[in-house]
Each structure stands twice: as structure tokens, then as C-alpha cells.
MDTraj code that builds the backbone (N, CA, C; nanometers):
import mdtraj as md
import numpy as np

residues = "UNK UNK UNK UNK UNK UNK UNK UNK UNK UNK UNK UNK UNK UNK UNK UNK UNK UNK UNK UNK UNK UNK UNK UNK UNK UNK UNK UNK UNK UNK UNK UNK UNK UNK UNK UNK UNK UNK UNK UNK UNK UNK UNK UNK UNK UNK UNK UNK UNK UNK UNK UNK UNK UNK UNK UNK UNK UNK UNK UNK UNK UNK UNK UNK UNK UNK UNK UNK UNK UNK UNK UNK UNK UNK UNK UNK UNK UNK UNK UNK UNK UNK UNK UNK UNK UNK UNK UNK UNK UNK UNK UNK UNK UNK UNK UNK UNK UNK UNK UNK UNK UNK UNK UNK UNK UNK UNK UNK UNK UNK UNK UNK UNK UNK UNK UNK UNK UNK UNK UNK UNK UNK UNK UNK UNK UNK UNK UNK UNK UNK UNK UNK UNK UNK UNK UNK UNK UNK UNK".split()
xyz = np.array([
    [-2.0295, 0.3702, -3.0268],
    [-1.9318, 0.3028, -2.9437],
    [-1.7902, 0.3323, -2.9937],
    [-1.7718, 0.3438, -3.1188],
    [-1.6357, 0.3888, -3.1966],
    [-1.6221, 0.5178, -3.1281],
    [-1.7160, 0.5722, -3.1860],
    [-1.6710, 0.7530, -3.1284],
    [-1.6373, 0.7372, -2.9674],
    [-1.7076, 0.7027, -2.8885],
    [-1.7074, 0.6669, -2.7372],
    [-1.5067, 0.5930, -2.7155],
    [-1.4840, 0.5535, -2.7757],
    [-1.3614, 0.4428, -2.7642],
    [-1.2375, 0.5603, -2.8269],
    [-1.2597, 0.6125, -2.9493],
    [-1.1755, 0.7406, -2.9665],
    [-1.1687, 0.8191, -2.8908],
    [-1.2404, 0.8626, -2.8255],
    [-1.2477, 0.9606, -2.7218],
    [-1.1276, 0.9357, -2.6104],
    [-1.2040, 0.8211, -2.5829],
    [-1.0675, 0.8054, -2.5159],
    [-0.9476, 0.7686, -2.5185],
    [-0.9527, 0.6897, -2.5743],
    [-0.7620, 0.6566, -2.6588],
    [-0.7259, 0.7983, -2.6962],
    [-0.8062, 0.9129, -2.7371],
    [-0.7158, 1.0301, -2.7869],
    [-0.6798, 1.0746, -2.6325],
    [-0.7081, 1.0391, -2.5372],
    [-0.6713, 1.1187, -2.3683],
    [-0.5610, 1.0745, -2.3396],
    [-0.4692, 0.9401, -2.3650],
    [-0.3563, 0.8820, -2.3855],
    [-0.2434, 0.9775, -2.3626],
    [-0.1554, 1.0027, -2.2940],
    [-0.0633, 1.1169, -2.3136],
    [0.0771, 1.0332, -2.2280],
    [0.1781, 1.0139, -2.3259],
    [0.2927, 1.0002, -2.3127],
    [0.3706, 1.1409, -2.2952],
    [0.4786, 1.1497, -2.1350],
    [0.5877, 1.2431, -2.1561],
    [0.6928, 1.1564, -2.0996],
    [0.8273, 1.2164, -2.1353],
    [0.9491, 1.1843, -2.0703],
    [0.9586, 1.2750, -1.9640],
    [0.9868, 1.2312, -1.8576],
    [1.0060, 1.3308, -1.7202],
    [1.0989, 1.2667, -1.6751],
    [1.1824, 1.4095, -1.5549],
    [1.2845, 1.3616, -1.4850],
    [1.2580, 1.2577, -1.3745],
    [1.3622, 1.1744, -1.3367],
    [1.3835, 1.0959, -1.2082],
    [1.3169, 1.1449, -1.1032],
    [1.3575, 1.2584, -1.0663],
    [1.2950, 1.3543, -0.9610],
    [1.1176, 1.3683, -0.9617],
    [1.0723, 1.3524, -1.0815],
    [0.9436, 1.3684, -1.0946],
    [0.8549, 1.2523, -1.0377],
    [0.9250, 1.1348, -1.0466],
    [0.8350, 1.0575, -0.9474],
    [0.7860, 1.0196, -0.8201],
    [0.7389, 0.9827, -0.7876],
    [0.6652, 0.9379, -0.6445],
    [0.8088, 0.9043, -0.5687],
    [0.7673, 0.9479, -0.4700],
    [0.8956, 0.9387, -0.3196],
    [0.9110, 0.7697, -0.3399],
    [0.8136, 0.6954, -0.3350],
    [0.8162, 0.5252, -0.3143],
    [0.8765, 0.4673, -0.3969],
    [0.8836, 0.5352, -0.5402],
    [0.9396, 0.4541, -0.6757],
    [1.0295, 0.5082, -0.6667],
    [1.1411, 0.6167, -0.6316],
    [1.2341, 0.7014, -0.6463],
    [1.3176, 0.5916, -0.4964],
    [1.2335, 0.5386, -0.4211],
    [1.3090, 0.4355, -0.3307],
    [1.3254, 0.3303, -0.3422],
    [1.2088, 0.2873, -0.4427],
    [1.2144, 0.1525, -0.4609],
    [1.3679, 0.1413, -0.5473],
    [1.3730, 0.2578, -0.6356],
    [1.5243, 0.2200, -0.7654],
    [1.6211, 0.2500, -0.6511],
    [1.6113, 0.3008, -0.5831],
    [1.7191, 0.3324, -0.4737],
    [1.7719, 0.1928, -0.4175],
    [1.7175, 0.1439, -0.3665],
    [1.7090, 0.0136, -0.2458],
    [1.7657, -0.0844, -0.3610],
    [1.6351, -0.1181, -0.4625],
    [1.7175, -0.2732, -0.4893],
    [1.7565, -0.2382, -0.6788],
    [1.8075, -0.1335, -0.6707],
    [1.9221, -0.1317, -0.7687],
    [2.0248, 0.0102, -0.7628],
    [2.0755, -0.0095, -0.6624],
    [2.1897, 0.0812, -0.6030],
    [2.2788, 0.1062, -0.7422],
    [2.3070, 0.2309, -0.7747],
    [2.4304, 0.2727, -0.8755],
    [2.4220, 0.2055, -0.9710],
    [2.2582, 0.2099, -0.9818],
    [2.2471, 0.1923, -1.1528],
    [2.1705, 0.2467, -1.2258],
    [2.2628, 0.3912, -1.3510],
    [2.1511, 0.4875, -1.3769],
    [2.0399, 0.4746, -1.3609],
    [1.9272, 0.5977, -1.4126],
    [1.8211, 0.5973, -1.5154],
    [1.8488, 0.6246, -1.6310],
    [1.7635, 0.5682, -1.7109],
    [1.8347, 0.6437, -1.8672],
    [1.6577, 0.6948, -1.8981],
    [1.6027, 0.6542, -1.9136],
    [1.4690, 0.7371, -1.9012],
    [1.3688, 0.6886, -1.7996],
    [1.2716, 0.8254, -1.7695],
    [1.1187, 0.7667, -1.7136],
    [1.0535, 0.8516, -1.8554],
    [0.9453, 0.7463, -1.8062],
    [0.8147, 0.7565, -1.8999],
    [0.6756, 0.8020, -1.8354],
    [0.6338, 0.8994, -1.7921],
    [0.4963, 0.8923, -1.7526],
    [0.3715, 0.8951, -1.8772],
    [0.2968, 0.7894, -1.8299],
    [0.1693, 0.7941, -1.9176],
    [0.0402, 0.8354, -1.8523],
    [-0.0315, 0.9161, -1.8946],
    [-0.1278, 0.9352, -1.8317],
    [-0.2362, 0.9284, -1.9223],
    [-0.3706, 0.8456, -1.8497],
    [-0.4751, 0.8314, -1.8999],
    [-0.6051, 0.8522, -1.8531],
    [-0.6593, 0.9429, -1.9270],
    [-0.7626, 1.0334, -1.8439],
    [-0.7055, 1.0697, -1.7033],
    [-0.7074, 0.9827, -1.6015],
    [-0.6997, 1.0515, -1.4449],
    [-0.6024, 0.9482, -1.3804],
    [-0.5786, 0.8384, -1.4896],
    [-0.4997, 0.7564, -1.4360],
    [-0.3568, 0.7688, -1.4528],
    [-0.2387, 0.8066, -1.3894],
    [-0.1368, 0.8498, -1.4446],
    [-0.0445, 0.6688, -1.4123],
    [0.0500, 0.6608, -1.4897],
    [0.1833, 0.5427, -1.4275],
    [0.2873, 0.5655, -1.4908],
    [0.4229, 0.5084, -1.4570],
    [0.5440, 0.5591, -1.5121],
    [0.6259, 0.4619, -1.5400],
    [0.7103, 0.4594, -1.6733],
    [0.8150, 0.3598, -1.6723],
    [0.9216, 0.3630, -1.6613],
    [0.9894, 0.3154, -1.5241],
    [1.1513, 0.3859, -1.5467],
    [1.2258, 0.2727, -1.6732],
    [1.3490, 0.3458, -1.7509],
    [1.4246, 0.2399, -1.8034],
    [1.5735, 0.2247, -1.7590],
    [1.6183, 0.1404, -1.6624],
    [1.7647, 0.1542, -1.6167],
    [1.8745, 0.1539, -1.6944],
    [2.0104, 0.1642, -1.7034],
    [2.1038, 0.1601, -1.7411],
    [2.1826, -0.0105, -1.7986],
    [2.0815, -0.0984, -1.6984],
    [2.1623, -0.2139, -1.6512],
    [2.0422, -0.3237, -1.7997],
    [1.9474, -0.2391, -1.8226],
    [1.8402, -0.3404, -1.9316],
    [1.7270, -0.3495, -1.8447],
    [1.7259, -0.3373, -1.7403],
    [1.5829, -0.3434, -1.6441],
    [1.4867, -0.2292, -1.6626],
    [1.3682, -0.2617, -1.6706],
    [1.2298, -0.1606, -1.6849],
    [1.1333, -0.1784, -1.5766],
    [1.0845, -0.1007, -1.4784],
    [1.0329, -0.1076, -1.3735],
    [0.8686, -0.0407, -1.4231],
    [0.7801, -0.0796, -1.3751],
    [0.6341, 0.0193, -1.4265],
    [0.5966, 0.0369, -1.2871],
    [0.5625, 0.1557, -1.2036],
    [0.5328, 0.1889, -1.1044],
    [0.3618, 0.2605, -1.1314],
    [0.3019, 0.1692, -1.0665],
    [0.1409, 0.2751, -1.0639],
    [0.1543, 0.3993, -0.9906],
    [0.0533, 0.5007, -1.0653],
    [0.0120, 0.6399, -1.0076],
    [0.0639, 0.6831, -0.8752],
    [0.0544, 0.5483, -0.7781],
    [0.0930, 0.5993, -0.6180],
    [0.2293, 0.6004, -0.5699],
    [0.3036, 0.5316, -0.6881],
    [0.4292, 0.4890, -0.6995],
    [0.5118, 0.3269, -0.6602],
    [0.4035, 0.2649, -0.6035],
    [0.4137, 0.1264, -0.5685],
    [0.4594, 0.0648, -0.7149],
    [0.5399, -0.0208, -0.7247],
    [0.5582, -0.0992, -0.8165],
    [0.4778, -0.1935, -0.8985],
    [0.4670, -0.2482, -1.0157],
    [0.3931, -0.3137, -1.0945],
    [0.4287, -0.4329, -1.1321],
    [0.5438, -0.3800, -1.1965],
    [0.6118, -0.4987, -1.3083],
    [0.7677, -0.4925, -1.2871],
    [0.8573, -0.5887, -1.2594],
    [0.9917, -0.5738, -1.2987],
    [1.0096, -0.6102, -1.3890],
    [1.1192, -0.5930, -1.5204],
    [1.1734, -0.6804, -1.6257],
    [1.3077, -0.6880, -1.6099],
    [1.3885, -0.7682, -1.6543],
    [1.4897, -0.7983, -1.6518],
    [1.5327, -0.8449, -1.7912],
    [1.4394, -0.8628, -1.8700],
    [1.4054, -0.9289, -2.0068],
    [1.5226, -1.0772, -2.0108],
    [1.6568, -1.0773, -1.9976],
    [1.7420, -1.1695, -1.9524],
    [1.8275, -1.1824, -1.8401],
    [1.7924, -1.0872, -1.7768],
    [1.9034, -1.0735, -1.6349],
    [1.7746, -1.1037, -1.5067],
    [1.8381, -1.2097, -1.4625],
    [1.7440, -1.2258, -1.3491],
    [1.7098, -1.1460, -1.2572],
    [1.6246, -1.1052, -1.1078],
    [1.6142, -0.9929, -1.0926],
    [1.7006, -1.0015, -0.9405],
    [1.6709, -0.8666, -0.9066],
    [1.7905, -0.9033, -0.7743],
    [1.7285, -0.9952, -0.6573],
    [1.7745, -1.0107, -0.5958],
    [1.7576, -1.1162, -0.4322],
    [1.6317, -1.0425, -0.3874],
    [1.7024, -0.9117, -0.3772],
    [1.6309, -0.7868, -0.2854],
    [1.4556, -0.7899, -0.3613],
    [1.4674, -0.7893, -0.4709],
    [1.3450, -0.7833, -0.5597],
    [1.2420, -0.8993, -0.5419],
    [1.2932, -1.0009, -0.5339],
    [1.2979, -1.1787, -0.5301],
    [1.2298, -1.1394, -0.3562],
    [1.2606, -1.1012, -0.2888],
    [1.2504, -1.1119, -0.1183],
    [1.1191, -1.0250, -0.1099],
    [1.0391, -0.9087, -0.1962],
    [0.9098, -0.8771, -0.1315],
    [0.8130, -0.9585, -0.1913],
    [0.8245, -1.0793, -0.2972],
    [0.7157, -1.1953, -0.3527],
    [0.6760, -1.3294, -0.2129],
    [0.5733, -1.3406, -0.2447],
    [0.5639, -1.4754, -0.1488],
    [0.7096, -1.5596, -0.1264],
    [0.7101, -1.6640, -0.0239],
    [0.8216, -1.7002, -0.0515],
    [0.7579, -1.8159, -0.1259],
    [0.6446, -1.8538, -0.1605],
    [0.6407, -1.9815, -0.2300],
    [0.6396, -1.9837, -0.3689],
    [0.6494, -1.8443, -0.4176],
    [0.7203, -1.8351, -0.5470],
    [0.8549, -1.8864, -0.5568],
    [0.9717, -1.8647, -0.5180],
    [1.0916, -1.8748, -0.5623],
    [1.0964, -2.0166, -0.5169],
    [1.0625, -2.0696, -0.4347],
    [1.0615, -2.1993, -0.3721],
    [1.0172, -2.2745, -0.4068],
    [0.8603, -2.2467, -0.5194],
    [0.8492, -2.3197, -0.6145],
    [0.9285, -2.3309, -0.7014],
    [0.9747, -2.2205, -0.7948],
    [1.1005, -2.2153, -0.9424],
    [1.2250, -2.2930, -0.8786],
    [1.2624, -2.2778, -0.7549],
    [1.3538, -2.3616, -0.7433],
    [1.3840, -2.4954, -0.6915],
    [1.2580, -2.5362, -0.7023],
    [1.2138, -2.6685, -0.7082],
    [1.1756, -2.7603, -0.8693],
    [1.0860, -2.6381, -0.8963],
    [1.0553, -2.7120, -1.0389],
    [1.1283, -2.6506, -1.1582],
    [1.1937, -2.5164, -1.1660],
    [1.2296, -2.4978, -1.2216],
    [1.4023, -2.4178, -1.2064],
    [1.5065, -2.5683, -1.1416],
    [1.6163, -2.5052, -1.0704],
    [1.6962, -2.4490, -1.2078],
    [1.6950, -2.5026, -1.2686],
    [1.7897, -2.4215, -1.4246],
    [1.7546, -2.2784, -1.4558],
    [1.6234, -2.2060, -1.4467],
    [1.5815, -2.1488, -1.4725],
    [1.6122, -2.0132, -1.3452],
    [1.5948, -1.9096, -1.3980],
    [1.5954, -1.7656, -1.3257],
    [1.4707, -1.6922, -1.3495],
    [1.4221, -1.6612, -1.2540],
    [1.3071, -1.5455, -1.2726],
    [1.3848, -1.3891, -1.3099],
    [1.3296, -1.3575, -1.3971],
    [1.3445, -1.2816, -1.4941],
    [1.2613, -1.1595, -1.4821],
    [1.1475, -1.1333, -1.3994],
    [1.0039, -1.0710, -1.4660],
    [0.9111, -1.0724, -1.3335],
    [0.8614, -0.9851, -1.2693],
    [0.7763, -1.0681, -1.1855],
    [0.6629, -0.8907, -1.2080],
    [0.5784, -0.9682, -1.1897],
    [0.4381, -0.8989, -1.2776],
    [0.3361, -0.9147, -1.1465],
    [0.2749, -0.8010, -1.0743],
    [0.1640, -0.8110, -1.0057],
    [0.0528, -0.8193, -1.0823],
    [-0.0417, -0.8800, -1.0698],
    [-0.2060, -0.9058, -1.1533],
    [-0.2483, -0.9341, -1.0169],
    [-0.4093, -0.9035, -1.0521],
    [-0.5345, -0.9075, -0.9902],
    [-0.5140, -1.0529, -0.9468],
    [-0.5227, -1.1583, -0.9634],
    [-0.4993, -1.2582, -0.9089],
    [-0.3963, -1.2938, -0.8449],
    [-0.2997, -1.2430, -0.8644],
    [-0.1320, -1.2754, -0.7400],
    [-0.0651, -1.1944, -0.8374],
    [0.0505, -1.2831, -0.9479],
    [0.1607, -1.2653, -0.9755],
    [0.1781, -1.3592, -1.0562],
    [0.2448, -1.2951, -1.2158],
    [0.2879, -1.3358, -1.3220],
    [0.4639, -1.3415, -1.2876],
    [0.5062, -1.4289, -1.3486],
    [0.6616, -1.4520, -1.3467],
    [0.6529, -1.5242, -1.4427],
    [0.7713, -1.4322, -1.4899],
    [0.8597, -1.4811, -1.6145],
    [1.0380, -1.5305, -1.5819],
    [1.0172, -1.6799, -1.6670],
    [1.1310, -1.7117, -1.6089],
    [1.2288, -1.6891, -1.8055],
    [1.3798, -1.6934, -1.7439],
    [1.4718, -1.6989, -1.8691],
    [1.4337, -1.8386, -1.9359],
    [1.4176, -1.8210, -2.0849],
    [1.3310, -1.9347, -2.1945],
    [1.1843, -1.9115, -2.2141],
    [1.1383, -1.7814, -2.1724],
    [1.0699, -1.7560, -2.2111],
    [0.8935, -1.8136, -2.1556],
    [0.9553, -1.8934, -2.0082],
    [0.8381, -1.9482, -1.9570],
    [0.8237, -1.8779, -1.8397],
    [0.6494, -1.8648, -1.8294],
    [0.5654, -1.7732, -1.7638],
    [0.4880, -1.8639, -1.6681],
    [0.4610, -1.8380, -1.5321],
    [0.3775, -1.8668, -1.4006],
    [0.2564, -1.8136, -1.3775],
    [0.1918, -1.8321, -1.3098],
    [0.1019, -1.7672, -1.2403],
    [0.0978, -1.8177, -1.1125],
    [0.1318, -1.7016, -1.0055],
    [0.0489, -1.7708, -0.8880],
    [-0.0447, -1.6741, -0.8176],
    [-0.1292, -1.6872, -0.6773],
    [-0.2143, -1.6225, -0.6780],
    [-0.1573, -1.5195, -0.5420],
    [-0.1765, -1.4835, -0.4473],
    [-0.1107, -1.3623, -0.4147],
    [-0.0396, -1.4208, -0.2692],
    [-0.0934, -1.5607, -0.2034],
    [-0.0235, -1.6004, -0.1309],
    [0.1130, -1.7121, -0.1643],
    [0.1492, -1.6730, -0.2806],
    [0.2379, -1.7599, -0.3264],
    [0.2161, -1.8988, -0.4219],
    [0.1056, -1.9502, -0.4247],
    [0.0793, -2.0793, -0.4561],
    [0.0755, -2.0768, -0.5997],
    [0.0955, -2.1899, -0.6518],
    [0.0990, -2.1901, -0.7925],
    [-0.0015, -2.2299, -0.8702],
    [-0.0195, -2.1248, -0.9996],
    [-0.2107, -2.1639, -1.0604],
    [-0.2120, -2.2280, -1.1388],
    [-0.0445, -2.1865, -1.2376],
    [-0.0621, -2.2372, -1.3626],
    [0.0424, -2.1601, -1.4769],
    [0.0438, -2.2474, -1.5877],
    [0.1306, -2.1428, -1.6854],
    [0.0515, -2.0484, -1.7332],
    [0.1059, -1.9360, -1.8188],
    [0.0026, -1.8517, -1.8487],
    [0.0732, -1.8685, -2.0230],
    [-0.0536, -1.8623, -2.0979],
    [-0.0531, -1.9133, -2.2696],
    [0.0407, -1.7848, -2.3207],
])
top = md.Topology()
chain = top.add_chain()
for i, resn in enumerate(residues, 1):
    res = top.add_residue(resn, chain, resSeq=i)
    for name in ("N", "CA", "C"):
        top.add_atom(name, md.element.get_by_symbol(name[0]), res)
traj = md.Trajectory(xyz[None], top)
């Protein structure tokens, strides 16, 4: 099972590639909702057959786009994310945070198999499930 598990972790392959190298969808998505704000790197990783990429912006934002180029993950790590970004989530995400959590900014918003992880500024995390509703904090 070791040997089986090396095997594949050695298939792991990090490169830096140009802007241009990604998917038409992720090359629109940075277009649309972060207008005139470099790249400073992408990252493609590829594993075995699965390839994904990380752009890193100029502004502190890190985007992870899967293989097809659809988006994954935003970060903002402290800068909340834009409106535009905020507007393709349920709306009962933001409508929840700004109900229960009006001090707070979403920061982070994370697709998972069950809906959507959000991270708000202070370091507190959501879960809801893909029609918006809320599940729970995540540990």
C-alpha cells in the first residue's frame, strides 16, 4: 500500500505557466470580476490526469480553477471578495452573513461537494449546502 501511495504522489507535477495558458473560462472569469488587476503567477498542478491551476493576483487574491477552468476557491485571505464574486453564490449565503454576521466580510468562498465553504474576516468559516442554506461552522 506504501509503494501503491508513492507511486502516486511521485505523478504530482507542479509548473509555472503563462496567463495565456489557461482555460478560455478562467482567463474570463479574472477578466470580469477583477478588471486591471495583474497576474503575478499561475500555477498548474497536474496529477496523474487530473490537471488544476492557481492564479496569484497582484491585489493578494488566489483563485484555484479546476481542469475545465470553472472556478473552485476564491481567497481574499483579508480583503473581502468583490460584489461581482459575492453575486454567482446562492443568495442565501450573503443574506445569511449579513444577518448573522453584519461586522463581518466574506473573505473566501470555497465550492465543496456539499454546497460551499465561506470564510469570513476573524477567521470564521460556514458551511452551506448548494442551495444556499446554512449547515454549520466548519472545525
Amino acid at each position: 500500500m506504501l509503494a501503491f501511495s508513492a507511486m502516486f504522489a511521485s505523478c504530482d507535477k507542479e509548473e509555472v505557466i503563462s496567463e495565456t495558458k489557461l482555460p478560455a473560462s478562467s482567463q474570463e472569469f479574472i477578466k470580469t470580476h477583477f478588471p486591471n488587476v495583474a497576474v503575478t503567477c499561475v500555477v498548474k498542478e497536474t496529477d496523474g490526469v487530473e490537471k488544476d491551476y492557481t492564479v496569484y493576483l497582484a491585489n493578494g487574491f488566489d483563485i484555484d480553477f479546476e481542469r475545465n477552468g470553472n472556478w473552485d476557491d476564491v481567497d481574499g485571505h483579508i480583503n473581502p471578495l468583490p460584489q461581482s464574486v459575492l453575486s454567482l453564490l446562492p443568495a442565501g449565503i450573503s443574506e445569511y452573513v449579513s444577518v448573522n454576521f453584519k461586522d463581518y466580510k466574506i473573505v473566501e468562498a470555497n465550492k465543496e461537494r456539499y454546497g460551499y465553504e465561506i470564510g469570513l474576516n476573524g477567521e470564521i468559516d460556514l458551511k452551506f449546502n448548494g442551495n444556499g442554506g446554512f449547515i454549520g461552522y466548519d472545525d
